[in-house]
Structures are given as structure tokens and as C-alpha cells.
mmJSON file of the N, C-alpha and C atoms, coordinates in Angstrom:
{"data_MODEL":{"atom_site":{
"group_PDB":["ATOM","ATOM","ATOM","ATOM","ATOM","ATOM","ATOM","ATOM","ATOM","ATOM","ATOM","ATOM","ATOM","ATOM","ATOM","ATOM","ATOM","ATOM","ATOM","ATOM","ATOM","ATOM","ATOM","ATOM","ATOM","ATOM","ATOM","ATOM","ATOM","ATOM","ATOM","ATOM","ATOM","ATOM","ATOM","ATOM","ATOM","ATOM","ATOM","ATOM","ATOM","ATOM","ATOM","ATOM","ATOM","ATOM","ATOM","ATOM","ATOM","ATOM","ATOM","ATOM","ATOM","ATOM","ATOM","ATOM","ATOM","ATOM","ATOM","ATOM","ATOM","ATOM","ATOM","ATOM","ATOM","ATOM","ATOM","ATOM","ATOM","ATOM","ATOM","ATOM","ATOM","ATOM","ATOM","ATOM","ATOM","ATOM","ATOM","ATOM","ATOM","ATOM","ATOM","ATOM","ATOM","ATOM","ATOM","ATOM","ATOM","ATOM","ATOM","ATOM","ATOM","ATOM","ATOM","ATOM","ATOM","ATOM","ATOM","ATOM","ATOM","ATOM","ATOM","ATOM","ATOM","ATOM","ATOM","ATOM","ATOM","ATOM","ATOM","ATOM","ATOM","ATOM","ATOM","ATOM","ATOM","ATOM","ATOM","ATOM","ATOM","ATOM","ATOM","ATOM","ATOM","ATOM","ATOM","ATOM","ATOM","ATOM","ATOM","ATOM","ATOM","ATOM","ATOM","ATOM","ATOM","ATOM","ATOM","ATOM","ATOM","ATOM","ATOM","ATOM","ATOM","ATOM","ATOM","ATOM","ATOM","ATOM","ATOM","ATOM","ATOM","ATOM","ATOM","ATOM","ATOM","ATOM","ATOM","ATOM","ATOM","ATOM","ATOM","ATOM","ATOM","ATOM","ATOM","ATOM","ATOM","ATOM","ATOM","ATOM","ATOM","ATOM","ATOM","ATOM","ATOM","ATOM","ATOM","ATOM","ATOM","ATOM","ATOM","ATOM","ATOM","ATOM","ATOM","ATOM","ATOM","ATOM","ATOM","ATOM","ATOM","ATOM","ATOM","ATOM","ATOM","ATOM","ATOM","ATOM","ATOM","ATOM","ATOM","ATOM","ATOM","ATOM","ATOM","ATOM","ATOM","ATOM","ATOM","ATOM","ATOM","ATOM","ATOM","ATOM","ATOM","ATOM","ATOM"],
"id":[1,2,3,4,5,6,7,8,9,10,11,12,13,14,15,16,17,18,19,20,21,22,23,24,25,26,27,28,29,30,31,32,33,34,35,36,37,38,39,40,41,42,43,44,45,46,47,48,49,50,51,52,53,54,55,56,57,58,59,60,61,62,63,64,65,66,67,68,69,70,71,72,73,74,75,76,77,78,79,80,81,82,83,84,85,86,87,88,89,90,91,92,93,94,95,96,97,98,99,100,101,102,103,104,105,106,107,108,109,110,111,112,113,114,115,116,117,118,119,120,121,122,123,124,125,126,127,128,129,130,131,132,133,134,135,136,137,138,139,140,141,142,143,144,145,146,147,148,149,150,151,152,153,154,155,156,157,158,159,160,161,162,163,164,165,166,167,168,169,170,171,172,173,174,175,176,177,178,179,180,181,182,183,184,185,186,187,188,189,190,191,192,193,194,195,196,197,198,199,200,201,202,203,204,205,206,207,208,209,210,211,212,213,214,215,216,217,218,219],
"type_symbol":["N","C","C","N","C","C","N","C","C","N","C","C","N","C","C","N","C","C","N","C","C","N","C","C","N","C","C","N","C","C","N","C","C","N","C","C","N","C","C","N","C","C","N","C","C","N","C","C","N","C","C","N","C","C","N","C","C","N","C","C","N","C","C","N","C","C","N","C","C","N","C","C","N","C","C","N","C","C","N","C","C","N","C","C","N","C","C","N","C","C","N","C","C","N","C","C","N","C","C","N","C","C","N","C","C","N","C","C","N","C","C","N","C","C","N","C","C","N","C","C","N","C","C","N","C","C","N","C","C","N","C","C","N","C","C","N","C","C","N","C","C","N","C","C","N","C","C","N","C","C","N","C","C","N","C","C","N","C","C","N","C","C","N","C","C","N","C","C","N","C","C","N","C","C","N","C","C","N","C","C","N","C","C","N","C","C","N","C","C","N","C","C","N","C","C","N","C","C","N","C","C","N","C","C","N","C","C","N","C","C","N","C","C","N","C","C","N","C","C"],
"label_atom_id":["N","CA","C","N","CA","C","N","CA","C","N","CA","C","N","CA","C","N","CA","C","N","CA","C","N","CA","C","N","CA","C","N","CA","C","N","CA","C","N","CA","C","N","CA","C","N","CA","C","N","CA","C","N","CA","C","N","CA","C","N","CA","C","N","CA","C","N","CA","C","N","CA","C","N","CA","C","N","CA","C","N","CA","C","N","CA","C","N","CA","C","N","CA","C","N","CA","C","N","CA","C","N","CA","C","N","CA","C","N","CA","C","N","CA","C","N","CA","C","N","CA","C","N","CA","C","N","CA","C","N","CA","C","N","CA","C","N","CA","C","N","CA","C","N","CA","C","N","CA","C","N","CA","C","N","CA","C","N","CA","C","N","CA","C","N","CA","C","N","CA","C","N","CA","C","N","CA","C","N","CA","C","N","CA","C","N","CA","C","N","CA","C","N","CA","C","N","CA","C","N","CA","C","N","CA","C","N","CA","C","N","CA","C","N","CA","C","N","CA","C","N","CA","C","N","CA","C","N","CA","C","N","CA","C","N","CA","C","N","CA","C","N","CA","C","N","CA","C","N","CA","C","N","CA","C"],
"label_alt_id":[null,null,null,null,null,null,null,null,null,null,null,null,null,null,null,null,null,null,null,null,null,null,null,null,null,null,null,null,null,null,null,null,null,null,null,null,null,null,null,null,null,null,null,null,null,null,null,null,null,null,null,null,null,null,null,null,null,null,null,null,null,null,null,null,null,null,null,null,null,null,null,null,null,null,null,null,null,null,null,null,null,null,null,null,null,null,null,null,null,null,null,null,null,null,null,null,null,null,null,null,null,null,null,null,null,null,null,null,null,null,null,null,null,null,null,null,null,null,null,null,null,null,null,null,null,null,null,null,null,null,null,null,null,null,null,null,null,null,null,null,null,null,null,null,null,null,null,null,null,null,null,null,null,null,null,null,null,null,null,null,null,null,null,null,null,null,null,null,null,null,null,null,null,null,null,null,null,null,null,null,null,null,null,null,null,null,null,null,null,null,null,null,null,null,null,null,null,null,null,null,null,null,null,null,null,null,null,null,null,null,null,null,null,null,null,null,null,null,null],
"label_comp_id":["UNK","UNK","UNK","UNK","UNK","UNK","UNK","UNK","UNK","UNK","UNK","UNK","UNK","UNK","UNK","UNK","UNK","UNK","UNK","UNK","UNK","UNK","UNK","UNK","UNK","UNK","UNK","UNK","UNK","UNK","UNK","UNK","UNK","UNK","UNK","UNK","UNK","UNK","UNK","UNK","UNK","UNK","UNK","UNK","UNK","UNK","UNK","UNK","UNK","UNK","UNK","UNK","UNK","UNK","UNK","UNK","UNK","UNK","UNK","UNK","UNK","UNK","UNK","UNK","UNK","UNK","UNK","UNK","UNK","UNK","UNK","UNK","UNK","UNK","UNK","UNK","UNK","UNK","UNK","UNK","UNK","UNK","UNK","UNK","UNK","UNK","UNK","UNK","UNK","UNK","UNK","UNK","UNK","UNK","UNK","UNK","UNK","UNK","UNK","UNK","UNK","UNK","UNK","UNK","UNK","UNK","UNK","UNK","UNK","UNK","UNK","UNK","UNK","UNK","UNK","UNK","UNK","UNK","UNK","UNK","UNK","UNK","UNK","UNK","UNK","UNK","UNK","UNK","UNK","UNK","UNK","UNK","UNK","UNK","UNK","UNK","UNK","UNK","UNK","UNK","UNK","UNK","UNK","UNK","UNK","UNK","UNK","UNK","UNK","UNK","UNK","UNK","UNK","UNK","UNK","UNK","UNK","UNK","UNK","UNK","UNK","UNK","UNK","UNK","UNK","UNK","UNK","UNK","UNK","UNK","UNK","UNK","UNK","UNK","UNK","UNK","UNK","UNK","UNK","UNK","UNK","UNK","UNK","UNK","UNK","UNK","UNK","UNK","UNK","UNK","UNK","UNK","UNK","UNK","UNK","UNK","UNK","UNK","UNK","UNK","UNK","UNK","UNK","UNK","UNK","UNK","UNK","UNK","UNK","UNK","UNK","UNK","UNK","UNK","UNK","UNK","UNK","UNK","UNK"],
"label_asym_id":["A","A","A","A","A","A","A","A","A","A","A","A","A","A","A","A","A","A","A","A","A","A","A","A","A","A","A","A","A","A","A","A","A","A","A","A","A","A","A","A","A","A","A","A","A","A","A","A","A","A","A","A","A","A","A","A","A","A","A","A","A","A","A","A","A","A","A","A","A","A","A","A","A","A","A","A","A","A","A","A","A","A","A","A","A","A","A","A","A","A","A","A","A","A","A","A","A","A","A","A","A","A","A","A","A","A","A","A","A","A","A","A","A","A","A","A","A","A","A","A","A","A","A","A","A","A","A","A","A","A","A","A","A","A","A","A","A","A","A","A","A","A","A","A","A","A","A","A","A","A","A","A","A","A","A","A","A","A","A","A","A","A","A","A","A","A","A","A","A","A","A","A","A","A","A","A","A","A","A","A","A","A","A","A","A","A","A","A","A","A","A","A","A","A","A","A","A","A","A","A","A","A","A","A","A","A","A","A","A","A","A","A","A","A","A","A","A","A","A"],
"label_entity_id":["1","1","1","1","1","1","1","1","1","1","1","1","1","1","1","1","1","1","1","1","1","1","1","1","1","1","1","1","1","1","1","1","1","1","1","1","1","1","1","1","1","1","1","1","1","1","1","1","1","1","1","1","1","1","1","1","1","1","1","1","1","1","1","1","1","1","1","1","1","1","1","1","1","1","1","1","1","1","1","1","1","1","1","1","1","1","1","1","1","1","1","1","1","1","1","1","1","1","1","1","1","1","1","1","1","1","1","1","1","1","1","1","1","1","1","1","1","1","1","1","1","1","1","1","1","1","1","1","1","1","1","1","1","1","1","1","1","1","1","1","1","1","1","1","1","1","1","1","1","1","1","1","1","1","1","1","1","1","1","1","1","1","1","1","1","1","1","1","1","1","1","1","1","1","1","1","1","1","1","1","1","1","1","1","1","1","1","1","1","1","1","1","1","1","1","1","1","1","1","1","1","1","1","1","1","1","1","1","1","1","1","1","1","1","1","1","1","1","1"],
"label_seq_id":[1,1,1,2,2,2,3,3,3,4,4,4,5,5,5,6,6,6,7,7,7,8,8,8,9,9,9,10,10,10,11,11,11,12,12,12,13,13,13,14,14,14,15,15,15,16,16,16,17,17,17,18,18,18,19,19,19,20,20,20,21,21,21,22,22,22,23,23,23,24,24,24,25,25,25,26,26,26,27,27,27,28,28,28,29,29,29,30,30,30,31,31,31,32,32,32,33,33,33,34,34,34,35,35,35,36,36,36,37,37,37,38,38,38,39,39,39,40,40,40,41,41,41,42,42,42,43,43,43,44,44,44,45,45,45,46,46,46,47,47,47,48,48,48,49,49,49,50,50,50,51,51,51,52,52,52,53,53,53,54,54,54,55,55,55,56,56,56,57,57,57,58,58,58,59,59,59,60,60,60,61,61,61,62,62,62,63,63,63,64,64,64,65,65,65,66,66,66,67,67,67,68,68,68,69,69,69,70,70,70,71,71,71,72,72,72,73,73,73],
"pdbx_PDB_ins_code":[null,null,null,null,null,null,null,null,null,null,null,null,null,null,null,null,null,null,null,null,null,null,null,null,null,null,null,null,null,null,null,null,null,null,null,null,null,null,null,null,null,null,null,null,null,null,null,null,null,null,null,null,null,null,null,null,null,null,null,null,null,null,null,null,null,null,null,null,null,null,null,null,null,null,null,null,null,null,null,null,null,null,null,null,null,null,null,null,null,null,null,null,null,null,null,null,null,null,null,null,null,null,null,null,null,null,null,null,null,null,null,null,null,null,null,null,null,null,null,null,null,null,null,null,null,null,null,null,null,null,null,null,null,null,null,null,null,null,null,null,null,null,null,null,null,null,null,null,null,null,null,null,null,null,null,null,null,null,null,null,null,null,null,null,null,null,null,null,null,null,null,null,null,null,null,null,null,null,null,null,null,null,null,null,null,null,null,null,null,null,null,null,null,null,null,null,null,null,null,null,null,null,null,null,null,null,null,null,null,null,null,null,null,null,null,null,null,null,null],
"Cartn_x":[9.218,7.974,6.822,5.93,5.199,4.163,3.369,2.217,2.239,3.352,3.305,3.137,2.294,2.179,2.694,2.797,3.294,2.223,1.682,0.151,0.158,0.504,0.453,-0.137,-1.169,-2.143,-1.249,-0.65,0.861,1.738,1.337,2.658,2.055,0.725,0.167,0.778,1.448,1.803,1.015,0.977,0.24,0.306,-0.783,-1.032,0.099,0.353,1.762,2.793,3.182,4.371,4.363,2.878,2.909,2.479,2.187,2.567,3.457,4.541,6.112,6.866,6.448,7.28,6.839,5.489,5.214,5.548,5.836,6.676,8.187,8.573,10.32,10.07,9.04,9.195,8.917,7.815,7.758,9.223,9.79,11.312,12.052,11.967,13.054,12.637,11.375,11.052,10.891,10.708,11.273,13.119,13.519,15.102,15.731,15.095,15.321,15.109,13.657,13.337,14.285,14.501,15.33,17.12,17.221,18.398,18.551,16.895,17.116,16.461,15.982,15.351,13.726,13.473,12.064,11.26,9.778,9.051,9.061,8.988,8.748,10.008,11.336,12.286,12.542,11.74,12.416,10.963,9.705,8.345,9.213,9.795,10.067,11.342,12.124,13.497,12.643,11.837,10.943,10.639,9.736,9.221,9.982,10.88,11.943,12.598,13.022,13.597,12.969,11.324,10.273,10.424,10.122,10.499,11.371,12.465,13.421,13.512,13.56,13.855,12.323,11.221,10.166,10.693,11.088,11.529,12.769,13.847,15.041,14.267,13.118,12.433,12.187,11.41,10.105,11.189,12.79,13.807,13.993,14.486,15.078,13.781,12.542,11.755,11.612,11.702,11.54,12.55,13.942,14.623,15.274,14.325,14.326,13.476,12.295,10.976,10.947,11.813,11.855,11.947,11.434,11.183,11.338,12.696,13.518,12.796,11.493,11.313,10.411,9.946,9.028,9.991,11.095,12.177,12.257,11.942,12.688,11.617,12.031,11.278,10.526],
"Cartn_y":[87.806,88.525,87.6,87.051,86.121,86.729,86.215,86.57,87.413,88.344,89.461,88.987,90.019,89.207,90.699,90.057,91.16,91.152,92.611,93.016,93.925,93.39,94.645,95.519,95.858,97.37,98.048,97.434,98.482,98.891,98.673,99.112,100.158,100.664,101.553,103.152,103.747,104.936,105.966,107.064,108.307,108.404,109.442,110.033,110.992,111.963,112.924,111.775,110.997,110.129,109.321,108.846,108.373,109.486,110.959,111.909,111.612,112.068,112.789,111.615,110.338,108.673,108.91,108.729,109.291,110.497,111.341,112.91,112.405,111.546,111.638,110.707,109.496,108.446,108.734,110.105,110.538,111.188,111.948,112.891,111.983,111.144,109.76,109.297,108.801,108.226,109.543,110.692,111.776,111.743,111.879,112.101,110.75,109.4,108.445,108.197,108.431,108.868,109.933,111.194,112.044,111.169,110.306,109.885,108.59,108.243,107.513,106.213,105.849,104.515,104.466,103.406,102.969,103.376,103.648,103.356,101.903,101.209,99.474,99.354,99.617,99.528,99.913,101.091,101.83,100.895,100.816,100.139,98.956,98.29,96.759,97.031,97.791,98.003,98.455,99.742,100.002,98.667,98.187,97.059,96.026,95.522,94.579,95.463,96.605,97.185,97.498,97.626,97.814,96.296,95.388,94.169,93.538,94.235,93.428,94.512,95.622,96.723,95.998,95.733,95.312,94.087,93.016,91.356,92.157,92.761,93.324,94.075,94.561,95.249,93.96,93.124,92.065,91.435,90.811,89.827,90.55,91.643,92.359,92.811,92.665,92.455,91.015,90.35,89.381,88.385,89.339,88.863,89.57,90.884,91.46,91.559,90.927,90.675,88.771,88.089,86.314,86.268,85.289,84.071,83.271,82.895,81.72,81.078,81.113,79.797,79.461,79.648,78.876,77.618,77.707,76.448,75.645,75.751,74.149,73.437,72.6,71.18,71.058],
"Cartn_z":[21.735,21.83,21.479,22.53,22.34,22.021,20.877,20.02,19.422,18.78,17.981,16.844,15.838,14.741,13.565,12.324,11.253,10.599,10.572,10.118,8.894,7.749,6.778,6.924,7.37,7.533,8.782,9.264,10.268,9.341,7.897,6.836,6.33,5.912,5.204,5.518,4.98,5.31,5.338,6.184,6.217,5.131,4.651,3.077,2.894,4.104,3.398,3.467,4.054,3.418,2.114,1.721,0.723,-0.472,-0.136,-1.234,-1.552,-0.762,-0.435,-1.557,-1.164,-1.458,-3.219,-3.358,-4.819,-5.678,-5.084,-6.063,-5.952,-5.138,-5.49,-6.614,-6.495,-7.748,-8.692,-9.248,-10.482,-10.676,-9.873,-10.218,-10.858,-10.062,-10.502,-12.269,-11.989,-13.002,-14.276,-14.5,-15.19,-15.494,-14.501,-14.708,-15.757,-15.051,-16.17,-17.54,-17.481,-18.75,-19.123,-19.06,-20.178,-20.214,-19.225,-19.36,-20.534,-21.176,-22.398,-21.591,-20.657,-20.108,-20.654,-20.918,-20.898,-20.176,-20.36,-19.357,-19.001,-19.709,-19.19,-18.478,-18.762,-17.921,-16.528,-16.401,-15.032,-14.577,-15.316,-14.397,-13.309,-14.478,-13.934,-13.015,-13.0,-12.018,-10.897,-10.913,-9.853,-9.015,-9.433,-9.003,-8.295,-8.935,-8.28,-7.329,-7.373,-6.231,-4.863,-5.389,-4.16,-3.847,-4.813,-3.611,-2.912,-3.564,-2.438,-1.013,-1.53,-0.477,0.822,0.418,1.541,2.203,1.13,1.503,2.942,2.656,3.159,4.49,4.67,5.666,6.79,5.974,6.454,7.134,6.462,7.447,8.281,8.307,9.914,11.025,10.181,11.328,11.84,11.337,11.659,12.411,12.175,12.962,14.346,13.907,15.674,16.607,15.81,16.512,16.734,16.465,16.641,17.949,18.216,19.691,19.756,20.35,20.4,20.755,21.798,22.362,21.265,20.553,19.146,19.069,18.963,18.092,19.318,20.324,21.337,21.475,21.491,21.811,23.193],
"occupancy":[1.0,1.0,1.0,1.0,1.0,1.0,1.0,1.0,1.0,1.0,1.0,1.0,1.0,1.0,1.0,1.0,1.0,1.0,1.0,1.0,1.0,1.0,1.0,1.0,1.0,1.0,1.0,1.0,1.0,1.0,1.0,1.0,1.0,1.0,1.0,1.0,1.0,1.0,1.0,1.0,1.0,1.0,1.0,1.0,1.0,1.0,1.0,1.0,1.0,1.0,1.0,1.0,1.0,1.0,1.0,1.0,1.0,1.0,1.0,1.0,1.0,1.0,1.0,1.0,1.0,1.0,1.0,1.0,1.0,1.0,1.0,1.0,1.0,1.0,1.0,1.0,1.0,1.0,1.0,1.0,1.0,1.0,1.0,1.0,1.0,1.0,1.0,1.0,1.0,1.0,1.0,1.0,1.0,1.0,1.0,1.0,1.0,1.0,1.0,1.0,1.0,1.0,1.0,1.0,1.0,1.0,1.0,1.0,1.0,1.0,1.0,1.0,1.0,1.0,1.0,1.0,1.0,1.0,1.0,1.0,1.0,1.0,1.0,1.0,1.0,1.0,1.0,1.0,1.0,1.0,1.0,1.0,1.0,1.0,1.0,1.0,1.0,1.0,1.0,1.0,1.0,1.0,1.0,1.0,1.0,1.0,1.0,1.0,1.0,1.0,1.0,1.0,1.0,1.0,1.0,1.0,1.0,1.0,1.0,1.0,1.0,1.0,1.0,1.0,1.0,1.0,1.0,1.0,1.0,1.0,1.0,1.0,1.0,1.0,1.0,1.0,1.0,1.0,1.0,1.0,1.0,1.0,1.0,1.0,1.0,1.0,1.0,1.0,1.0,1.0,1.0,1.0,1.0,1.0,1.0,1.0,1.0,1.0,1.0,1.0,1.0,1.0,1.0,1.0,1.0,1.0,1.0,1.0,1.0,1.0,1.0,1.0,1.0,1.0,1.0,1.0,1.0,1.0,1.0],
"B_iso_or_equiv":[0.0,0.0,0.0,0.0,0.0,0.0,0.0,0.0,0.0,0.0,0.0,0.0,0.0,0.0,0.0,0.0,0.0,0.0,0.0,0.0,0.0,0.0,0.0,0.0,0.0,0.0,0.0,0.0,0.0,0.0,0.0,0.0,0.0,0.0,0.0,0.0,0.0,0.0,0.0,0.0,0.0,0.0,0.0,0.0,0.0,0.0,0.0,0.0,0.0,0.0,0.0,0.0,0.0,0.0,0.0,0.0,0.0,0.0,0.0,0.0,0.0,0.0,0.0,0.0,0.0,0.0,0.0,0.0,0.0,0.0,0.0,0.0,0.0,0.0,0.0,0.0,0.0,0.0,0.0,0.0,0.0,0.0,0.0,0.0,0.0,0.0,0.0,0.0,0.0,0.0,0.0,0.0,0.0,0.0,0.0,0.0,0.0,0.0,0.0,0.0,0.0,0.0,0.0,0.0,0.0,0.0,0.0,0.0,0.0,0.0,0.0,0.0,0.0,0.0,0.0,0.0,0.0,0.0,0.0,0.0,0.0,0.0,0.0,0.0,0.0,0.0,0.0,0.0,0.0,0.0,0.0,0.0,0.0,0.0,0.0,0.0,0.0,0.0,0.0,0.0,0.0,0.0,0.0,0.0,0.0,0.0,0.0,0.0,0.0,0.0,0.0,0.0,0.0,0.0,0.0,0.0,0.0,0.0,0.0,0.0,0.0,0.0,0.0,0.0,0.0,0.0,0.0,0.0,0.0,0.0,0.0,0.0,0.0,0.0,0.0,0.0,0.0,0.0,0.0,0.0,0.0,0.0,0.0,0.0,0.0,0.0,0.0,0.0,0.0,0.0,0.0,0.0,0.0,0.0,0.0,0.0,0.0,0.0,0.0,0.0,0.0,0.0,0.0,0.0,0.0,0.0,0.0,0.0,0.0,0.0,0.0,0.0,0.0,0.0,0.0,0.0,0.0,0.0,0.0],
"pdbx_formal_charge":[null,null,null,null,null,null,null,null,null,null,null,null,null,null,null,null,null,null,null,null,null,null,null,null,null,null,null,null,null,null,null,null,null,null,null,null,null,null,null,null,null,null,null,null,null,null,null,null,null,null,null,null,null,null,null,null,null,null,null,null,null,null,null,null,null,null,null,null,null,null,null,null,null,null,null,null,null,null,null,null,null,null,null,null,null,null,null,null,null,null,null,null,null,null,null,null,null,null,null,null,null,null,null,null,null,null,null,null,null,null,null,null,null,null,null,null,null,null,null,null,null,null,null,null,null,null,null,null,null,null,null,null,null,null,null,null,null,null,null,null,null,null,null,null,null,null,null,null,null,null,null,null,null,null,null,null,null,null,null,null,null,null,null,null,null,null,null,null,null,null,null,null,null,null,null,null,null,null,null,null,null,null,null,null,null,null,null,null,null,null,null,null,null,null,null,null,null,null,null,null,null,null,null,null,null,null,null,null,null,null,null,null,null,null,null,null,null,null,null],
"auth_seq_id":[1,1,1,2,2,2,3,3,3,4,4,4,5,5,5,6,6,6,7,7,7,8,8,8,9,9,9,10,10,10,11,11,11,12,12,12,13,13,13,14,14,14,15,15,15,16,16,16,17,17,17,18,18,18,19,19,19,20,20,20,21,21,21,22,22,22,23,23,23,24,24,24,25,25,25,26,26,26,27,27,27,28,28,28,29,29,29,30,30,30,31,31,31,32,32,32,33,33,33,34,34,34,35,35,35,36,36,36,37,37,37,38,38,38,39,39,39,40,40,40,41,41,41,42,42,42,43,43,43,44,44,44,45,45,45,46,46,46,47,47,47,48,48,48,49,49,49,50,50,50,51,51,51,52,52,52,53,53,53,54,54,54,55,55,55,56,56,56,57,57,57,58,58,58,59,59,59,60,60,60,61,61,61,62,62,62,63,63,63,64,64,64,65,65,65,66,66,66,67,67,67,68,68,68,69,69,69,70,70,70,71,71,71,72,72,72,73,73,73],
"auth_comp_id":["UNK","UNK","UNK","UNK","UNK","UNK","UNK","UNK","UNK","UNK","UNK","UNK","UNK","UNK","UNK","UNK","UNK","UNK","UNK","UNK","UNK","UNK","UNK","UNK","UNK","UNK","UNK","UNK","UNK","UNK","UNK","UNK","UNK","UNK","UNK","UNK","UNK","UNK","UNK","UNK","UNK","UNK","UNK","UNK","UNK","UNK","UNK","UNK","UNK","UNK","UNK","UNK","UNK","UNK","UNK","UNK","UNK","UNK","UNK","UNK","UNK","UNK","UNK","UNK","UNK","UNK","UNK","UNK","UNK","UNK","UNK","UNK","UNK","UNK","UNK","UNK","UNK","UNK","UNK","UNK","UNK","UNK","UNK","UNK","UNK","UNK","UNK","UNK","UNK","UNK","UNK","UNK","UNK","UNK","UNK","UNK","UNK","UNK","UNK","UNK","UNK","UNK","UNK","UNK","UNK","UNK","UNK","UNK","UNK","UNK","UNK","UNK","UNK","UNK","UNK","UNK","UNK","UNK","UNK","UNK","UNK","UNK","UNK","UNK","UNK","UNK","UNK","UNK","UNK","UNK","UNK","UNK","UNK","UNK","UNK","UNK","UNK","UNK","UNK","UNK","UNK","UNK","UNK","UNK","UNK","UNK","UNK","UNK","UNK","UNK","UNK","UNK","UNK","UNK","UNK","UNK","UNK","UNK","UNK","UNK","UNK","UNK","UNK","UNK","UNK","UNK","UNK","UNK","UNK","UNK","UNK","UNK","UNK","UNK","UNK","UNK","UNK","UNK","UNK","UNK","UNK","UNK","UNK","UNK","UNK","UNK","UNK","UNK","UNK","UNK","UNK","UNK","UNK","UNK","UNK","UNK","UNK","UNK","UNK","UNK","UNK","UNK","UNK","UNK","UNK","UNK","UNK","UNK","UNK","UNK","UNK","UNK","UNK","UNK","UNK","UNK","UNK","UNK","UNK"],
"auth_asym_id":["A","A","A","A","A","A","A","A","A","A","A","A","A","A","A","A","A","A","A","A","A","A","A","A","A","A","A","A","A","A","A","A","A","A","A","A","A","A","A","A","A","A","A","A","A","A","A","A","A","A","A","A","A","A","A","A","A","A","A","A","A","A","A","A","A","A","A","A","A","A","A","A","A","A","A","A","A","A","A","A","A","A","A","A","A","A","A","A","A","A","A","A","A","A","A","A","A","A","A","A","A","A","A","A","A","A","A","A","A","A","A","A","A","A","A","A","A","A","A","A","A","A","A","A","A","A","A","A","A","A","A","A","A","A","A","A","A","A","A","A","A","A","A","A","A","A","A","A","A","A","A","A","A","A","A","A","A","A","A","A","A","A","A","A","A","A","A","A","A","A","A","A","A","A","A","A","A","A","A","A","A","A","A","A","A","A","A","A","A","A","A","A","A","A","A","A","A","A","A","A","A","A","A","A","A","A","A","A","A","A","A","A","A","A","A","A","A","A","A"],
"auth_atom_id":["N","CA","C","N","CA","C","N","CA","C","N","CA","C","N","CA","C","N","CA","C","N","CA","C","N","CA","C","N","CA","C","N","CA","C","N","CA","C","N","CA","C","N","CA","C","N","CA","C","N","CA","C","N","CA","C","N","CA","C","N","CA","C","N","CA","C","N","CA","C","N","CA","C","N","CA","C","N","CA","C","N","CA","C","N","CA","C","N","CA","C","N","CA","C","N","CA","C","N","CA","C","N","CA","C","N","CA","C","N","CA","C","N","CA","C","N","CA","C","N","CA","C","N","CA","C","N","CA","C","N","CA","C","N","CA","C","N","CA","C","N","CA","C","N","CA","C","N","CA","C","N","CA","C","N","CA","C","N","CA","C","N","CA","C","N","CA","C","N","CA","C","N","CA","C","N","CA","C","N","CA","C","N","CA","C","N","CA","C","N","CA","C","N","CA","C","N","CA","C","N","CA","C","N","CA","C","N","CA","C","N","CA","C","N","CA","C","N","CA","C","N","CA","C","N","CA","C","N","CA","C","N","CA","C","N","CA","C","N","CA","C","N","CA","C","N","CA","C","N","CA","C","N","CA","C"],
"pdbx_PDB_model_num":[1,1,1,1,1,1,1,1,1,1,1,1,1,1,1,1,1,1,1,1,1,1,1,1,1,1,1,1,1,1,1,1,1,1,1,1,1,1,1,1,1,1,1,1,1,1,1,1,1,1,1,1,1,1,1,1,1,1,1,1,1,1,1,1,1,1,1,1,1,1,1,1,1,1,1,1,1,1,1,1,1,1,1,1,1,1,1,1,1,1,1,1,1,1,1,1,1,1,1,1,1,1,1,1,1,1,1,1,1,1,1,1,1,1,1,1,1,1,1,1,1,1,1,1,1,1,1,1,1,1,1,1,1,1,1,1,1,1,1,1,1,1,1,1,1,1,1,1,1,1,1,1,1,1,1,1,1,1,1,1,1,1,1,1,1,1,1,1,1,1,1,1,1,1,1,1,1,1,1,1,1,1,1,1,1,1,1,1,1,1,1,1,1,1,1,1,1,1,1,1,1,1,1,1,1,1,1,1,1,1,1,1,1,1,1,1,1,1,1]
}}}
């Protein structure tokens, strides 16, 4: 796909998806808490899990959106 480019503002989610994405992460982040976790703990697991889960997004776009002919000579 020649000239496609990866545009973070194509990532911004509708507002009801990014409600919806934010009430499961407070549930979550409630249920942990009474299960005895940190706030600083679940912050930082949050976090590392949002990044790999995006990094894990960004390769398979990138490797179903690649153009072989970039690499030949």
C-alpha cells in the first residue's frame, strides 16, 4: 500500500467507546482494589498493559499494511 501512513488521530475513539473503555477500567480498577492491590500498582500494570496491548496493535498494522517494494533495491 503505497503512501499509507499511520495517523494517530485515526486512533482517537468515539466518546461512547471511550465512555464504555473508561467504566470497565474504573470496575476493574474497583474490583482490584477490594482484592487488596494498590492504587500505584494496578496505575502501573494498567499502563504497561495499555502499552504493550497498542505496541501489539501498531505491529500487526504494520505488518498488514507493509510494502514490500520499500525494501528492494
Amino acid at each position: 500500500m503505497a503512501g499509507t501512513t499511520f495517523n494517530l488521530e485515526d486512533l482517537d475513539p468515539p466518546t461512547e467507546s471511550r465512555f464504555k473503555v473508561e467504566a470497565g477500567m474504573l470496575d476493574l480498577i474497583e474490583r482490584l482494589q477490594s482484592e487488596g492491590l494498590s492504587q500505584t500498582d494496578i496505575a502501573v500494570a494498567l499502563a504497561d498493559a495499555a502499552e504493550e496491548y497498542v505496541i501489539r496493535l501498531a505491529t500487526t498494522f504494520e505488518l498488514d499494511h507493509k510494502d514490500t517494494r520499500q525494501y528492494r533495491n
